[in-house]
LUMBAKOL-859734 format. One record per residue (C-alpha): residue in three letters; x, z negated, y. Coordinates in steps of 0.02 Angstrom, whole numbers, plus 50000, padded with zeros to 5 digits. Last residue first. Layout:
BEGIN
ALAXZY...
END
This chain:
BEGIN
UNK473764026150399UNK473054013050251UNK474504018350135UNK475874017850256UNK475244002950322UNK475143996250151UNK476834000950097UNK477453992950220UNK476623973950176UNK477263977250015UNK479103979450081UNK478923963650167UNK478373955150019UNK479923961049904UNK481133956650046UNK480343938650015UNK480493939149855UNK482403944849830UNK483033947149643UNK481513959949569UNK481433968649738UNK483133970049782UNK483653978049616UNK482263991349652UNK483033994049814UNK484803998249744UNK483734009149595UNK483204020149735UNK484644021949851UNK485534026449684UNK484354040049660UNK484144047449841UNK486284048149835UNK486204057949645UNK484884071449741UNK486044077949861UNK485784073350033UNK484974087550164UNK484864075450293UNK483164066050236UNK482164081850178UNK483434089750069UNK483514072149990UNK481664068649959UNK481614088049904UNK483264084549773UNK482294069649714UNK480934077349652UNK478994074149765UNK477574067249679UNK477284056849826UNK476934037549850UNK478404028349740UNK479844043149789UNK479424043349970UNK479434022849984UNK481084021349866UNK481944035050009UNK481204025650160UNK481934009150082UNK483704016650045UNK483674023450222UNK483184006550306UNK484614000350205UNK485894012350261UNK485194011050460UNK485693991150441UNK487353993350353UNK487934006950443UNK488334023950371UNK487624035750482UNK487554054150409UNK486104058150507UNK484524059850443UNK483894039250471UNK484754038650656UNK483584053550692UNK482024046650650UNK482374033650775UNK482484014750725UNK481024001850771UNK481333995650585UNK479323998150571UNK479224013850685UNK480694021750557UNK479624015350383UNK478114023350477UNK478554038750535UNK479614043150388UNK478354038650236UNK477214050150357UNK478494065450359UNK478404064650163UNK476624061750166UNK476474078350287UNK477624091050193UNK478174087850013UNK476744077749961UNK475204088250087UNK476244102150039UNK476324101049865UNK474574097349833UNK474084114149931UNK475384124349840UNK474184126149689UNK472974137649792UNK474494150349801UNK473614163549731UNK471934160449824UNK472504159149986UNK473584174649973UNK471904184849916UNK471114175050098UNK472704181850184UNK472464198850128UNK473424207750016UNK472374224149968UNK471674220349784UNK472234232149657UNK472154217149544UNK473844219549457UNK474624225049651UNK473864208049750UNK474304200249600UNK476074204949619UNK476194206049799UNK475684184549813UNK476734181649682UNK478354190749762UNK477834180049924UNK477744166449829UNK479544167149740UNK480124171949929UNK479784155350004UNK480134147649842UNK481964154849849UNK481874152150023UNK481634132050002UNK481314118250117UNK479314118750171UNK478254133050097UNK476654132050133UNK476884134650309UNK477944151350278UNK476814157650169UNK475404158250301UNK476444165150441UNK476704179350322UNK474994183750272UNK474354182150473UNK475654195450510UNK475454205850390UNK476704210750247UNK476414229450158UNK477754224850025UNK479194239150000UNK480384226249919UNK481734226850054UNK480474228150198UNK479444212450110UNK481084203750103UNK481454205550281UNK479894200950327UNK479604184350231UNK481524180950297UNK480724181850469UNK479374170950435UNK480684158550365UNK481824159850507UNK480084155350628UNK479494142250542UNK481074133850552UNK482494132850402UNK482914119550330UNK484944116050355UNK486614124950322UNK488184116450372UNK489824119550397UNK491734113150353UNK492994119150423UNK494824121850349UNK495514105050265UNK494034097550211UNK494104101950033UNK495854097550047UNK495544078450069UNK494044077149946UNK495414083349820UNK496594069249861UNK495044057349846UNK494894060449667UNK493024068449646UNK491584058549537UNK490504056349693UNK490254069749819UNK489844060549980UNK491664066150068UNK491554084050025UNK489714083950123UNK488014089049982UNK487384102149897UNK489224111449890UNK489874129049896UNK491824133449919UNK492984147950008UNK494744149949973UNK495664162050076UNK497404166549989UNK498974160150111UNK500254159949986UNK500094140150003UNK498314139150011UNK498204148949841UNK499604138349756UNK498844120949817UNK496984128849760UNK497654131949576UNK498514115749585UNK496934102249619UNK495934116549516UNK496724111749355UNK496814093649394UNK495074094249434UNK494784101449275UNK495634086349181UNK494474074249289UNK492834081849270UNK492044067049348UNK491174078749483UNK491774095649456UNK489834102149459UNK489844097549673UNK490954113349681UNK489334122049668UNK489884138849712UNK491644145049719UNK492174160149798UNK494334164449804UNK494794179749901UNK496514188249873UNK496624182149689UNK498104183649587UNK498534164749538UNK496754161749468UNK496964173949333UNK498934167849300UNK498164150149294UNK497144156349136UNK498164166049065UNK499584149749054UNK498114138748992UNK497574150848845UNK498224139148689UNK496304144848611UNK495314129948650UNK496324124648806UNK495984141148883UNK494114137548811UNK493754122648901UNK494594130849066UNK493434146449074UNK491654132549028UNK492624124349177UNK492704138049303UNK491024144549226UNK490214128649283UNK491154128749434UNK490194144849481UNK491594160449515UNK491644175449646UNK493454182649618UNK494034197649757UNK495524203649701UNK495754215049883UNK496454231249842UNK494514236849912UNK495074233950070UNK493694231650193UNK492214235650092UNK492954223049975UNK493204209550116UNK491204212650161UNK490654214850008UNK491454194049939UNK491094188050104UNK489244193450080UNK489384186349910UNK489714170449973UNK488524169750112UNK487054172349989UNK487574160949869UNK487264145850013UNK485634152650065UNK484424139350076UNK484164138549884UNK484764121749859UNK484944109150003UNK486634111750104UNK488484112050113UNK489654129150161UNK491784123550158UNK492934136950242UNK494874133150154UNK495304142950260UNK494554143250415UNK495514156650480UNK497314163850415UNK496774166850222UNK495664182650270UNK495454187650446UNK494074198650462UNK493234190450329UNK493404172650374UNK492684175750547UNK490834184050444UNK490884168250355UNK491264155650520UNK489724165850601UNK488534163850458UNK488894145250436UNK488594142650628UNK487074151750654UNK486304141450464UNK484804132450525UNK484584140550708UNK484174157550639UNK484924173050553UNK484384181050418UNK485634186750296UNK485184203850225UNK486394213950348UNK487634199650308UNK487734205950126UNK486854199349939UNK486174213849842UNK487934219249796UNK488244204949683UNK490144200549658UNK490524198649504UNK490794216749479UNK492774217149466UNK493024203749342UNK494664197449365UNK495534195749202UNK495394178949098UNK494184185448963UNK495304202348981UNK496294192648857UNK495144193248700UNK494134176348682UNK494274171548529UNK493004178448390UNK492934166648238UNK493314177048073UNK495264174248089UNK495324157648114UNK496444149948249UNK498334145748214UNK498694127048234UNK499194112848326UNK498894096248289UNK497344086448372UNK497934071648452UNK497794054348392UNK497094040048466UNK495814051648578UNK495524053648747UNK495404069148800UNK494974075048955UNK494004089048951UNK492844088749017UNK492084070048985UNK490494071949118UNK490554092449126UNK490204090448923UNK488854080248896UNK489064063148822UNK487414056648761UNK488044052348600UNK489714039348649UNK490154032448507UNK490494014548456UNK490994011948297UNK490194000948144UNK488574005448136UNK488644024948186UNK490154021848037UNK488704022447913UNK488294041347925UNK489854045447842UNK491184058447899UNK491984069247768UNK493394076947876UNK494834069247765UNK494674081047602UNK494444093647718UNK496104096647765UNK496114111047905UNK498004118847883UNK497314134247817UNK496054137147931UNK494334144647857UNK493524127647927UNK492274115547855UNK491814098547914UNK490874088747797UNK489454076647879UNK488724062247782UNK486844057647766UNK486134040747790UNK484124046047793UNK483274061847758UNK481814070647872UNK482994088347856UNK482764089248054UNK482494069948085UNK484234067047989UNK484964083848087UNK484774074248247UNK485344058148210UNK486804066148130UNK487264076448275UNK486794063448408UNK488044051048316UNK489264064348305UNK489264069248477UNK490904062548579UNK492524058848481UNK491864068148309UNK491154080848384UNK492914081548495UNK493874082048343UNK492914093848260UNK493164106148398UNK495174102948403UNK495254103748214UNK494814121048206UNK493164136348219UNK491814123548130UNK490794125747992UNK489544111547966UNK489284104347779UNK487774088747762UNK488044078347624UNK487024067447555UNK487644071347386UNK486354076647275UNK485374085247436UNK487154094147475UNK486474100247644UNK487084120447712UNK488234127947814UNK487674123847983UNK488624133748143UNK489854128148254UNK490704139648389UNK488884138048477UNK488954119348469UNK490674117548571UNK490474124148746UNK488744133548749UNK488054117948683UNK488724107848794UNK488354117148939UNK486614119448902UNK486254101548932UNK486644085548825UNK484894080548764UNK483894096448803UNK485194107748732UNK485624096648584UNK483694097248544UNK483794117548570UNK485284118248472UNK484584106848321UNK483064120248311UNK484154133748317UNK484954126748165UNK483684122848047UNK483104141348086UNK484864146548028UNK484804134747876
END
């Protein structure tokens, strides 16, 4: 049964995403199957988890554990040590996937956790073998904060100036600058950094400071199981003490509506008393879709700044810095060499260089530029996608409109420079190899969700409009034939 079970949370994992089954499948765990029966009996912690299996997963739970135990039109039991759990009514047959509509696919930070069910679950006390979370769960962590990441690491250059400087202001006057100070750009260009460097910097300051350095998946994983275990009121109280509030990735609260709410008065309170609240996102307040337009509102309430692609120059720089930190012989020749195959991220940037050191050290080869040649051999592809047919798709599409490459990254939201946009993004996506989140970062640093609706926009064009689809052929072939 246990293996039987690790291999459903691995499925559930790739099908609904690690959140999920962090959330609610790792408080569940698989009893056994009633062959004679059909049945198949899940232990769960309370009513409120089986409830929301019910509401949101049961049809990918039973398809699931069918192709596991390779049976057909099996029942689930739900089975709790709770007193008050009747079981006679949480026998749950296979048929009803025929006869009501449920929603499998539903992962967690898209429904969280707004409940919307006829009837609520009751309350009750929680089980005595399940392990809930103790109450210095919702304390202020005091090493959250990652010590590794300061300004004296942050390299400087024209990409992210600004961003640095309106950090580094924040800190020396907490809550009365800038505040809230919103950071946007591509992933890995140095967003987490900052944050923990405001984080040091404030502690080394005054270490009385309740510094709290927080992901919005762990602010809503946090919330999920407040609500779980009756923990709002702790949890608020947490939130309510900090000096210094960091959030990263405030892009994840996107259609979380209930956690939203949450946050909508936690950050009222803080800004209010004067507590600096400083927030991560991949892409502008105002483009994040899935956010009540209130919210949007405060998020740009302070300043909001920018960090872009770094130059040739910034990323040789950061080569060098890391190497120094690391204890890497760099040369010149070695480093100017990474930094051209690497095009948009520094977390790549210095993933090769660490690559480059490491066989340079298992070989007890000197690193050379020809040995760095030869490790990163599999970059080439990727930069003549990511890199020159990327820059190409640009050209061309832009010469064609007769609009400037500029007009197309900017935030411009005009009908005519939108649609040349959506077209450039369809081209870049249909003749490279490249993700959407590069195709974004490349065009404007847009988040990866805006390069996919462009997408499927133009592809709805093509099949209803023949004479745009012509013209867009007759494109492609230029940019092809160039």
């Amino acid at each position: 049964m246990d293996q039987i079970w690790q291999s459903f949370l691995k499925i559930i994992k790739e099908e609904a995403g690690n959140q999920t089954v962090e959330t609610w499948f790792k408080a569940v765990s698989l009893e056994k199957l009633d062959r004679d029966k059909k049945t198949i009996h899940l232990n769960v912690p309370n009513l409120f988890v089986k409830n929301w299996l019910k509401e949101h997963y049961f049809t990918l739970i039973i398809q699931t554990l069918e192709k596991l135990f390779n049976a057909k039109n099996l029942s689930i039991e739900f089975i709790s040590p709770n007193k008050n759990f009747n079981q006679n009514k949480n026998i749950i047959p296979a048929s009803i996937i025929n006869t009501k509509k449920t929603n499998q696919h539903t992962p967690i930070h898209n429904n969280n956790p707004n409940i919307n069910n006829n009837s609520q679950p009751t309350k009750q006390t929680h089980p005595t073998n399940y392990n809930l979370p103790a109450k210095s769960t919702f304390s202020i962590r005091r090493n959250n904060v990652n010590s590794n990441y300061n300004f004296d690491s942050f390299i400087i250059g024209p990409n992210n100036s600004l961003a640095h400087a309106a950090s580094y202001a924040v800190c020396q006057n907490l809550g009365k600058v800038y505040n809230p100070l919103f950071i946007y750009g591509g992933t890995g260009l140095g967003k987490t950094h900052l944050l923990h460097a405001i984080g040091n910097e404030v502690k080394n300051k005054d270490n009385s400071k309740n510094v709290l350095y927080q992901t919005i998946d762990r602010f809503t994983n946090e919330f999920i199981a407040a609500i779980r275990f009756d923990k709002v009121m702790l949890f608020r109280q947490k939130y309510q003490k900090v000096d210094l509030l960091l959030l990263d990735d405030i892009q994840f609260l996107s259609n979380k509506e209930q956690t939203q709410e949450m946050f909508f008065h936690i950050f009222n309170l803080l800004y209010e008393e004067k507590k600096q609240i400083v927030m991560t996102s991949d892409t502008f307040p105002k483009e994040i879709n899935g956010l009540q337009a209130r919210l949007k509102s405060r998020l740009e309430w302070g300043l909001v700044v920018d960090i872009q692609i770094p130059d040739l120059e910034t990323k040789i720089a950061i080569l060098e810095k890391k190497a120094e930190q690391i204890s890497i012989n760099l040369t010149e020749d070695v480093a100017n060499f990474i930094a051209s195959k690497i095009t948009s991220n520094i977390r790549e940037l210095e993933g090769a260089l660490i690559r480059v050191n490491a066989f340079s050290t298992l070989t007890n080869k000197p690193l050379t530029l020809d040995l760095a040649k030869k490790v990163l051999l599999h970059l080439n592809n990727n930069i003549k996608k990511e890199g020159i047919m990327l820059d190409k798709v640009l050209k061309l599409v832009a010469r064609h409109y007769s609009v400037s490459i500029n007009d197309l990254k900017s935030k411009k939201r005009q009908k005519d420079i939108a649609l040349i946009r959506q077209v450039t993004f369809y081209f870049m996506k249909k003749l490279t190899f490249c993700s959407l989140k590069t195709i974004g970062e490349f065009v404007g640093n847009r988040d990866h969700s805006t390069v996919l609706h462009s997408i499927t926009k133009i592809e709805k064009n093509l099949e209803n409009d023949r004479d745009f689809a012509k013209k867009l052929n007759n494109i492609e072939q230029k940019i092809l034939m160039s």
